[in-house]
N, C-alpha and C positions, 0 to 999 in steps of 0.2 A: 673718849679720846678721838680728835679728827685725825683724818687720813694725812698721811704726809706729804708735803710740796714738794714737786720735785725741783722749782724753780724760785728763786727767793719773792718773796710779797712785791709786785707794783714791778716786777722785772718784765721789760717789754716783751715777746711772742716774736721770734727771727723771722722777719719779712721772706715773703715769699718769693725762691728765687726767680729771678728775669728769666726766662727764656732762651735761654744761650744757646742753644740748640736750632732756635729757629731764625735762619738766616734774614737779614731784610732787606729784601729787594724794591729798588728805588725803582719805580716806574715811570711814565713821561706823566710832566706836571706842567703847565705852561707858567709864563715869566712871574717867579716871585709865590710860588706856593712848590710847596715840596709834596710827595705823595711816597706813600711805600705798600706792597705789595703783601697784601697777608696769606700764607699759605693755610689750605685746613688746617693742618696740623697745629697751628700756632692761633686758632681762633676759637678761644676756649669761652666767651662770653657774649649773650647775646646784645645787639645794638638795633637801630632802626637806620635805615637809609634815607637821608633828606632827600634822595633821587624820584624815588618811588613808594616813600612812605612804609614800605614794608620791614618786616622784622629780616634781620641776617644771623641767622641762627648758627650756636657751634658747631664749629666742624665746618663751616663753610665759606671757604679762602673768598676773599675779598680787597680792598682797597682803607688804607685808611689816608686820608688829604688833610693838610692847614696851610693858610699863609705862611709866610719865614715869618719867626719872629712871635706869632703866634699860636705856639704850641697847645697850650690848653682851651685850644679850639677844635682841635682833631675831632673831623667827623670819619665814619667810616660807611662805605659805599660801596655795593654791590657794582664787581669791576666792570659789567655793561654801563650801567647810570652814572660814574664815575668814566669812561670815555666821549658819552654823549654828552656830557655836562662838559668835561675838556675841552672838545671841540667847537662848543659853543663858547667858553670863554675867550677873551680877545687877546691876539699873541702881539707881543713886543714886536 
């Protein structure tokens, strides 16, 4: 006899809640790219920074940037590499 399901066959796995707890702070973005502010606490995975090429490891708050409009492009940057990149981009 198998064990018993506690879940009926093919019944999808309750996605993992959002983060509601970790607030999202808007940061400065220059004309036409949105940016938000990740605190440690809400930086549960690691990513690489096209700033500096290096890893941005859990736990440590950082920046995540994209165009408007192009959301599934969000890169995430260590908040120095993401200010000097800012200020090098060109302001309206």
């Amino acid at each position: 006899m198998s064990p018993r399901r506690n879940r009926p066959k093919g019944a999808r796995r309750e996605q993992e809640p959002e983060r509601a707890l970790v607030p999202e702070i808007v940061t400065a973005a220059p004309p036409g790219w949105e940016a938000r502010a990740i605190p440690a606490t809400g930086a549960a995975k690691r990513y690489r920074c096209p700033g500096c090429d290096q890893e941005i490891r859990p736990g440590v708050a950082h920046v995540v940037a994209w165009k408007r409009g192009e959301e599934g492009e969000r890169r995430h940057w260590h908040a120095p590499c993401w200010e000097r990149e800012r200020r090098r981009m060109p302001r309206a």
